[in-house]
N, C-alpha and C positions, 0 to 999 in steps of 0.2 A: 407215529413218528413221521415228520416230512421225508419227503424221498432227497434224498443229498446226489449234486452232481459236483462230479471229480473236477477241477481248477482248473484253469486253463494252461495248457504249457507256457513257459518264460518264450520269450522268441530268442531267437540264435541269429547271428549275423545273416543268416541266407535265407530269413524271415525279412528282411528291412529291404529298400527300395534305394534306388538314384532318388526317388522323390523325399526317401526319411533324411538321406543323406543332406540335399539342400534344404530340405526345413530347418534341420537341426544346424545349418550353415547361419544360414539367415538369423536365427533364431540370437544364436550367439552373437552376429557380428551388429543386431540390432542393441544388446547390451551394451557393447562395447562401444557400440556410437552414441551412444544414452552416457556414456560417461564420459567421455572425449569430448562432448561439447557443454558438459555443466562445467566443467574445470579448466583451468588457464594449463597452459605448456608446461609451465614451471612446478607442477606440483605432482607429487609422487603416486596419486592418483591418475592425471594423468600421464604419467610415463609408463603406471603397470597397466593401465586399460592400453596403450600402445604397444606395450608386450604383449598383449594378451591379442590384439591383433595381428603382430607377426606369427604369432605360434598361430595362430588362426588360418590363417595365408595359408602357409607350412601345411597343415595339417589338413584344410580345403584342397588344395591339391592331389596329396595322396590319398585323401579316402575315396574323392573326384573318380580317379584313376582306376582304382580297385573296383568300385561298383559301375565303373564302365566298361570294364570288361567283359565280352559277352560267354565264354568259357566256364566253364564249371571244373576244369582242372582242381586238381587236389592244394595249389599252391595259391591258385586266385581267391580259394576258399577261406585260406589262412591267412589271406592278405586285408580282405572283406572284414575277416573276424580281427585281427589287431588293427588293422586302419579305422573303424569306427570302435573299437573301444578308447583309441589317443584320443576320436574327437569326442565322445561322449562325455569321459572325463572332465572337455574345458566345461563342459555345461554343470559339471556337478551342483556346485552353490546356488544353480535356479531351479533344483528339482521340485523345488514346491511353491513355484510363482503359479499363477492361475493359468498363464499363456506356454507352459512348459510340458510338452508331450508326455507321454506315459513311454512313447515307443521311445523315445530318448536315453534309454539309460543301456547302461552297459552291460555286454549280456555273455552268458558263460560261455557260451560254446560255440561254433564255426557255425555248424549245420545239425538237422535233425539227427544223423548219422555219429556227431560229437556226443550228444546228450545220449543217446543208448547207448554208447561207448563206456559213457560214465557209467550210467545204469547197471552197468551188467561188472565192471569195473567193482565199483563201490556196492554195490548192491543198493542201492538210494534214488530215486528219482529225482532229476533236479525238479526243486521248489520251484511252485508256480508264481507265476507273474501276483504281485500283490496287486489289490483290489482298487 
């Protein structure tokens, strides 16, 4: 029998970086500029890709702010964890383009500290990051 090694944990917001933070910026607002300029003003494509840049704006700001904060306070932690799951979210629809990170997606818990919470909580590990 081959020897089996245990999954890799999912990351948790206090896994990810200021640097996941502007990829995952970039990443998005290079979509939205991919469709703001095949389409004329007038068409409802593009007015939702120009939504999708102000929530963009919006939402670059506050995650911006949270992962720049240099503190580990109990509050910056839950800020970190809901500020990049709002931005995760707008990426949802490109989670399977070829140039779409792995570390991009939105992830359950704040910090390592969340996840044994769970664990011990539910009795369950949270599920490993898929492959």
């Amino acid at each position: 029998m081959p020897p089996t090694t245990a999954p890799a944990p999912r990351l948790t917001a206090a896994d990810l970086t200021h640097a996941d933070v502007e990829a995952l910026i970039a990443f998005i607002d290079s979509k939205v500029n991919g469709v703001l300029s095949e389409y004329r003003t007038e068409t409802d494509a593009w007015k939702a890709a120009m939504g999708l840049r102000i929530a963009l704006n919006g939402r670059a700001k506050q995650v911006r702010e949270a992962y720049g904060r240099v503190d580990q306070a109990p509050e910056t932690v839950q800020a970190r964890f809901r500020q990049w799951n709002r931005l995760a979210m707008l990426a949802l629809g490109w989670e399977k383009d070829a140039d779409y990170d792995a570390r991009w997606k939105i992830v359950a818990h704040p910090d390592a500290e969340g996840a044994a919470v769970f664990a011990a909580l539910t009795g369950r590990r949270h599920p490993a990051a898929p492959a």
